[in-house]
N, C-alpha and C positions, 0 to 999 in steps of 0.2 A: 504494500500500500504506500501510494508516493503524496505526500503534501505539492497542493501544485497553487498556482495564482493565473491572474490572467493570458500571462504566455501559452497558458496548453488550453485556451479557447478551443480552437481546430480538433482537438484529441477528444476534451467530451464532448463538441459537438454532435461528433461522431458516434462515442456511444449513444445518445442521449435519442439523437434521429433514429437508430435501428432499435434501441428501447420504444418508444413510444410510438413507434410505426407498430411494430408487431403486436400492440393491445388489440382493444377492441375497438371499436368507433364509440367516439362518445358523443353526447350531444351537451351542451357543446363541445366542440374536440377540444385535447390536450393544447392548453397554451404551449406547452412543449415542443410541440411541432411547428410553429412558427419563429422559434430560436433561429440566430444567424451568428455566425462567431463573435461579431459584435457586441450581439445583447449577450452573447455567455459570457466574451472579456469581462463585459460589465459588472454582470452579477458577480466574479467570482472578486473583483478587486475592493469589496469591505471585507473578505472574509475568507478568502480562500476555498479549496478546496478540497479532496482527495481522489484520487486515477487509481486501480485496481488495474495489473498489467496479468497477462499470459502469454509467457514464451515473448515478452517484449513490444507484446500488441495492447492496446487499449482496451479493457473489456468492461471496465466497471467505473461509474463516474458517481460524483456526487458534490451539492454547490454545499458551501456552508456559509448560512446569513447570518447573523450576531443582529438580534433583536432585542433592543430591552434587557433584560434577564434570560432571556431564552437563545440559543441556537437551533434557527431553522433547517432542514435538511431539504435540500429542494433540488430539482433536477434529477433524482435519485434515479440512475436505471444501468441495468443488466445486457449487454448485447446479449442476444436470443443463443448465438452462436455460442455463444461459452456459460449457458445457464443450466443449473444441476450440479456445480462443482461450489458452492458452498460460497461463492463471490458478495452476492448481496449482504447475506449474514456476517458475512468479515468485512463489510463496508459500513454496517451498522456498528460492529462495534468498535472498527477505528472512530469511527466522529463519535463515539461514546468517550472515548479516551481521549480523544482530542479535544473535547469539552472539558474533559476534566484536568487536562492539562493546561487549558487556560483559565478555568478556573485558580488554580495552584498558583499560578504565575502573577492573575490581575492583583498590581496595586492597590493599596487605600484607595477605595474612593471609585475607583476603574472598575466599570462593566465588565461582570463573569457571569458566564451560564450557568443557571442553576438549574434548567430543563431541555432537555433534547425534544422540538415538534416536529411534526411533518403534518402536512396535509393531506389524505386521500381521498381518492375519488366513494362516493358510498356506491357507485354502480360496478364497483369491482370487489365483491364481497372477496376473494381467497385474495388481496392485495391488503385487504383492512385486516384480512385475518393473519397475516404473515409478521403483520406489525405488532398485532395482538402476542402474538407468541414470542416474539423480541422485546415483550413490555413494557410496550406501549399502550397506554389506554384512554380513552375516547375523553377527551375533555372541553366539545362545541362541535357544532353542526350546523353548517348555512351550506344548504344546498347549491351546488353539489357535493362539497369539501366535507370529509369528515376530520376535526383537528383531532390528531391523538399526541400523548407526550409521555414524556418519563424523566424522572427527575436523573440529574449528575453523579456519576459516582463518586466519591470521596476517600482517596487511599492515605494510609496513615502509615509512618515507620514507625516502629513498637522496639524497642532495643532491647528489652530484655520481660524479664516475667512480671513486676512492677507495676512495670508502664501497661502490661495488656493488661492486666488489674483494673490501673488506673480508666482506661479506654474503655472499659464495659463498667464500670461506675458512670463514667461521662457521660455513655449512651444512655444510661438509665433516665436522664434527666428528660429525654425526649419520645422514650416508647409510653405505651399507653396500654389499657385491657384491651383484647383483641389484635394485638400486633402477632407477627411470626417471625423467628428468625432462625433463618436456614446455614447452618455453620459449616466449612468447609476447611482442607487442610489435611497435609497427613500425621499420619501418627506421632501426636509428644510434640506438634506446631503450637498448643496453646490455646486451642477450642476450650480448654476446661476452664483454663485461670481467663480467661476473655468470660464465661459465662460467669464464675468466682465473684467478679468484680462488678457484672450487672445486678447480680443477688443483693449484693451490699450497695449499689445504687438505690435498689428498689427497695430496701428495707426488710427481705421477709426471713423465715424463720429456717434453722436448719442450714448444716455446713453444706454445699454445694461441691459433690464430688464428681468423678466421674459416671453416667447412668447402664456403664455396659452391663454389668452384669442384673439389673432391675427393668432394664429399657425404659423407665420413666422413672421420674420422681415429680411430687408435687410441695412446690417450699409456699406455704401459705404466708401471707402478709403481717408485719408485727402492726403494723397503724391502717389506713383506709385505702392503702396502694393494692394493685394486682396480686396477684399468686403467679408464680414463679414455676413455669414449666418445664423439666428438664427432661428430653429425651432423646437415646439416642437409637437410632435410626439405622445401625451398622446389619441389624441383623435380623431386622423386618422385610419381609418380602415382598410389598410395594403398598403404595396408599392406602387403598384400604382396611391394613392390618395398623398401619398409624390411626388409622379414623375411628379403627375399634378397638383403641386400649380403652379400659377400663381405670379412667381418672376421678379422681374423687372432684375434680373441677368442670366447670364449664372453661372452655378455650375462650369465651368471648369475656370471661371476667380475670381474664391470665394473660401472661405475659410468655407465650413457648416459644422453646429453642432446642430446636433439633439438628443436635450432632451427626451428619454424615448423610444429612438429609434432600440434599440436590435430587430434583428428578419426582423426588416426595412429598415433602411438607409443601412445596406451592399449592400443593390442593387443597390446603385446609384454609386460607384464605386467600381473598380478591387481590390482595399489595401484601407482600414480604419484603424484607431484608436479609439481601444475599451476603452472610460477614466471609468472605475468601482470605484465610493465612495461608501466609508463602513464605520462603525462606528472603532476606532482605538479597542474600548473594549465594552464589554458588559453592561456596567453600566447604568442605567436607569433615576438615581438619580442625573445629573451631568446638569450643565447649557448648554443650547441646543449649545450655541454661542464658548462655549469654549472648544466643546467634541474633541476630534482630530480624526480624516480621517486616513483611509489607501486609496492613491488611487492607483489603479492600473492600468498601462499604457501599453495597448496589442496590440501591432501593428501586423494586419495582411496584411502580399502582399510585393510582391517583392521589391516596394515604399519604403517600411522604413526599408529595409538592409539595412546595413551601417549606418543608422541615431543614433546619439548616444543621448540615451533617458536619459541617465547619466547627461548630461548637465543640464537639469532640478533641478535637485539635487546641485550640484555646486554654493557657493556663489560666 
């Protein structure tokens, strides 16, 4: 995936013509197709872009508009000819990064995206739905435009066990009953002392250990906050065996966090938080306790618009 600006006008024109030709007809048609390298220079010079190449050909484009608080994704298309290899989905989630990357970077004061939009057409149901499943969701409709959006991810460096302590204390301050959070990472990353630390955010009762050998625990609230969901998710055979544990709580007055739960827990609500731990570097040779963390905090659903994940970071 290559950052480009108005110079590679002619290259997504390119894609953009045999994208939007190969749809449907629409009525009215795709502004799209009346693009000239001109108006594409134009659009791409507040904001750049990104070019998705195969084999050193052009295959995948996409405009990036910096609107207010939000980065528009516009232009967005697939040459027909190289569609099926996973293109669109890796262009979605470069300008996810790439949001978030200028998020990171904006000064005091300077304009950061704190939402990825797009526009679609509502007469192309499996196009609204493809967005849907990249999560994004539906937040205005004026015919024929359906707006869908999803909030910015927010990665943090965690240096040692402490800090992920500290870090799911911090988040505590912003989940609410009814939230989900889907934990990722391999084995002794930190998923535990990251939930450790939300427990003691949220106030509730009982030490917060690991849930493999119980598959759940439920840590109930010392004052008027949530109950505290803990489970994990390693050795359940797919959602529906998550939907029928046998909790002594309602999920809508909890706060759950499911360990190793990718692919699963998004079913049990509309908007989660994806927490992804990774190692900060590559190194092999370094003390397990003191390697540092990238985590990455991926809020999908209308729920965490407007939530500022920044906060977390803030001493």
């Amino acid at each position: 995936m290559t950052a480009i600006g108005p110079e590679s006008a002619a290259a997504v024109l390119a894609v953009v013509g045999a994208a939007f030709a190969a749809r449907p007809a629409l009525d009215p048609p795709a502004d799209a197709l009346n693009e000239t390298e001109e108006s594409i220079a134009a659009l791409l010079t507040p904001g750049g872009g990104l070019l998705a190449l195969l084999d050193g050909r052009p295959v995948g484009a996409v405009v990036l508009d910096p609107v207010g608080d939000a980065l528009y994704l516009r232009r967005f298309g697939v040459d027909p000819a190289a569609q099926g290899r996973g293109i669109a989905r890796a262009l979605v989630r470069a300008g996810l990064a790439e949001a978030t990357r200028r998020r990171a970077q904006a000064g005091a004061g300077e304009p950061a995206p704190h939402r990825v939009v797009i526009l679609a057409r509502e007469e192309l149901p499996l196009t609204v739905q493809f967005w849907r499943d990249m999560g994004f969701a539906e937040t205005g409709r004026r015919t024929p435009y359906v707006e869908m959006a999803r909030p910015v991810p927010h990665t943090v460096e965690v240096p040692d066990a402490d800090a992920m302590r500290t870090l799911g204390e911090r988040l505590a301050a912003l989940v609410r009953a009814g939230d989900v959070l889907v934990l990722s990472g391999e084995l002794g990353a930190g998923k535990t002392t990251f939930t450790q630390g939300l427990g003691v955010g949220l106030g509730v009762r009982g030490a917060v250990t690991s849930p493999t050998f119980v598959i759940a625990r439920v840590h109930p609230s010392l004052g008027s906050g949530p109950a505290l969901v803990h489970v994990d998710a390693y050795r359940l055979g797919g959602a529906a065996e998550l939907d029928d544990l046998d909790l002594d709580t309602d999920l809508d007055d909890a706060v759950t966090v499911v360990e190793w739960g990718s692919g699963l827990a998004e079913g049990l609500a509309d908007a989660w938080l994806e927490v992804r731990i990774g190692r900060a570097t590559g190194a092999t040779d370094v003390d397990p306790d003191a390697d540092p963390r990238l985590v990455e905090l991926d809020p999908v659903g209308v729920r965490w618009l407007g939530v500022d994940l920044l906060a977390v970071s803030r001493s």
